[in-house]
C-alpha positions, 0 to 999 in steps of 0.5 A, a space after each residue: 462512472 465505474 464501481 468497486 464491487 469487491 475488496 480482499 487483503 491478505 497478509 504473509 504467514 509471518 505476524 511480527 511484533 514492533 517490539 521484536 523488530 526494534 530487537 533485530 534491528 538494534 542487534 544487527 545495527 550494533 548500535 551504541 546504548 545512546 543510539 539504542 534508546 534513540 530507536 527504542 523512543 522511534 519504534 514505541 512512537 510509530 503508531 505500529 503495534 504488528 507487521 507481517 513478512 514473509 521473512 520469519 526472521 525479524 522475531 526469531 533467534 539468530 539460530 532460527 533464521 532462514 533468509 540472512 546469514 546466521 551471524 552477527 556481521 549478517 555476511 554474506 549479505 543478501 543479494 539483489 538476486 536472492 531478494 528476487 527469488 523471494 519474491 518470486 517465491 511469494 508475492 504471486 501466492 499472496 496476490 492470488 489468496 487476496 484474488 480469490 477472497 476478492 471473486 469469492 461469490 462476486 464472479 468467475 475467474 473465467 469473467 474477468 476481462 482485465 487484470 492490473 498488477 501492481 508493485 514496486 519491490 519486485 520485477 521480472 519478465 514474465 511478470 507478476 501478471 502473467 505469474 497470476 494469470 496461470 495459477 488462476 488459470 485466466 483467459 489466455 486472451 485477458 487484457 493486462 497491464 503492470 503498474 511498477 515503481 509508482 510506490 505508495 499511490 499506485 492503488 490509486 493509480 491503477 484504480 484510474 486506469 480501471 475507471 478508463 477501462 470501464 468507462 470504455 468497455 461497459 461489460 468490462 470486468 477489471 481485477 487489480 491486485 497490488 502486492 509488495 513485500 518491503 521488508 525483503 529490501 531491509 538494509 544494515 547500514 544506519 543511515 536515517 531513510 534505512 532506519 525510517 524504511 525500517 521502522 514503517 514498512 511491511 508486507 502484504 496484498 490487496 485486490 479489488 474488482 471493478 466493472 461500469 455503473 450500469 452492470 448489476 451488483 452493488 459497489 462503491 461509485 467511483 465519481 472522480 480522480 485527482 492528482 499532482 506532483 509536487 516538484 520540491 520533493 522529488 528527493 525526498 521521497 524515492 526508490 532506487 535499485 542496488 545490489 543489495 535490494 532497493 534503496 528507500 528515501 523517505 526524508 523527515 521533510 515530506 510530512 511538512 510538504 504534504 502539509 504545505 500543499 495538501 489542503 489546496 490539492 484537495 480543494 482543486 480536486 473537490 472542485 472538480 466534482 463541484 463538492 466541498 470539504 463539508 460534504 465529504 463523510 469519511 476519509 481514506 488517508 494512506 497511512 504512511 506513517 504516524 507524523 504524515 497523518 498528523 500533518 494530514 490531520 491538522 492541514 484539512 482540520 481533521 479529528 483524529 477519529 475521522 482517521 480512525 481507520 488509517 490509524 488502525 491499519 498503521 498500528 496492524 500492519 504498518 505501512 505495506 506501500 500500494 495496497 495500504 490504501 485498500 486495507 483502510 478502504 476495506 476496513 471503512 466500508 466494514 463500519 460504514 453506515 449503509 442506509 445512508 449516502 457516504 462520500 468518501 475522498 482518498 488520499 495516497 501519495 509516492 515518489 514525485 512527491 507525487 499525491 494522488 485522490 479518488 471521490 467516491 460514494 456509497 448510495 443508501 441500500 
């Protein structure tokens, strides 16, 4: 087995509230008062009280703003290249300030033997890899891989590839990191994904570092993984390229697949480590928005506390993508009671509909 010895998040510098999107937004959607209080019901039932940019303009004056056009029309609208450079500009920062919390007392940059990035609302070659590999200034001979495109799941992902790593190499030294900056894909057409992708999405970074069981050091046990892909939703929920950023479905429909087949997933996924739902302590559900940990809620006949840490991060900092799941993680292993065994099931799920699960464990100290 292979454990997480740390976890660190990070957010950008720009703390907007809910309330002050939903003002942009109906502004430069140029809605009828009918369709305003449709958006203004929607955004006050999110869940979501904050959410972080790295773009200041969502809670800003028009005259204040710094990356769309200062007009009404939002013309020229931003292009795909612009929204590019942003990233460049920011996501191997922020991915590097959640690195150093992450190593800070744990180990030296200089010992880590394995570097996985992962995003889906950026690309370029060189890479976010290799961006951070020099401002950390990591062995020039570290072993690294990029997850892209996977969406919301890929922590998981990657966290799997971390696990083979480990397991293979016993004095391996992986460090993850999942960055995604969402809200620079915002588009102006009123379609239902736009306003949906609108209403949830945000931005911000985690990184976690993971060795083998048999190195020193505390951690969390990762014991297995689990995944599926639910063909019926391959349309409903995705992330295509455009001209004028990425393109985000996110049907109404997928809280009612992941309600359909999350609780058979589950329970093949506890069979496969000889476990049932009763012995599982603590939930990590990605919070993908207040209706998906609903269905989640009532298909695996949860409490709403027992999400309470799912709940916390959406009403925070909304939905960020990839490193969501590692912010409710985060926040559980905070509160978590460690005089005594927890075991822990993670849920997260993407484009496909693709739903993937980790088992973990925390032993009594």
């Amino acid at each position: 087995m292979s454990k997480i010895i740390s976890i660190a998040t990070s957010v950008p510098q720009f703390r907007h509230q809910q309330e002050d999107i939903l003002h942009f937004m109906q502004g430069v959607y140029a809605m009828p008062d009918t369709e305003k209080r449709k958006m203004r019901f929607l955004y006050h039932h999110s869940g979501i009280d904050i959410r972080y940019s790295v773009i200041p303009d969502y809670s800003r004056p028009m005259g204040e703003w710094k990356f769309y056009p200062q007009s009404e029309s939002l013309e020229p609208f931003p292009s795909l290249e612009l929204r590019m450079s942003w990233y460049q500009k920011h996501a191997p920062l922020l991915s590097v300030e959640a690195i150093r919390k992450c190593l800070d007392h744990k180990t030296k940059e200089e010992d880590i033997t394995h570097l996985i990035t992962v995003s889906c609302t950026g690309m370029s070659a060189p890479g976010l890899d290799l961006q951070v590999m020099e401002l950390m200034d990591l062995p020039r001979n570290i072993y690294r891989t990029s997850v892209n495109f996977m969406g919301c799941y890929a922590a998981i992902h990657a966290m799997k590839m971390g696990d083979m790593i480990c397991n293979t190499d016993k004095k391996a030294k992986v460090l993850i990191v999942c960055t995604e900056l969402c809200t620079l894909h915002f588009q102006r057409s009123t379609s239902l994904d736009n306003i949906a992708s609108g209403l949830l999405f945000a931005d911000g970074a985690a990184a976690l570092l993971m060795t083998a069981d048999e190195q020193p050091g505390k951690g969390i046990h990762l014991e297995n993984f689990y995944g599926e892909v639910v063909p019926k939703g391959k349309k409903d929920m995705a992330w295509e390229l455009s001209s004028t950023g990425f393109l985000m479905t996110l049907s109404g429909y997928v809280p009612d697949l992941i309600s359909e087949d999350i609780e058979p997933l589950i329970q093949r996924a506890l069979q496969k480590n000889n476990r049932s739902l009763h012995d599982i302590t603590h939930w990590c559900i990605h919070p993908g928005g207040r209706k998906i940990l609903e269905s989640v809620s009532k298909s695996l006949n949860l409490q709403q506390e027992q999400l309470t840490h799912s709940y916390q991060v959406l009403r925070h900092y909304g939905n960020m993508s990839s490193p969501t799941i590692l912010f409710v993680l985060k926040d559980m292993l905070h509160h978590l009671d460690h005089q005594k065994k927890n075991s822990i099931l993670g849920l997260a799920f993407g484009p496909g509909l693709t739903m993937e699960t980790f088992l973990a464990s925390t032993t009594p100290n």
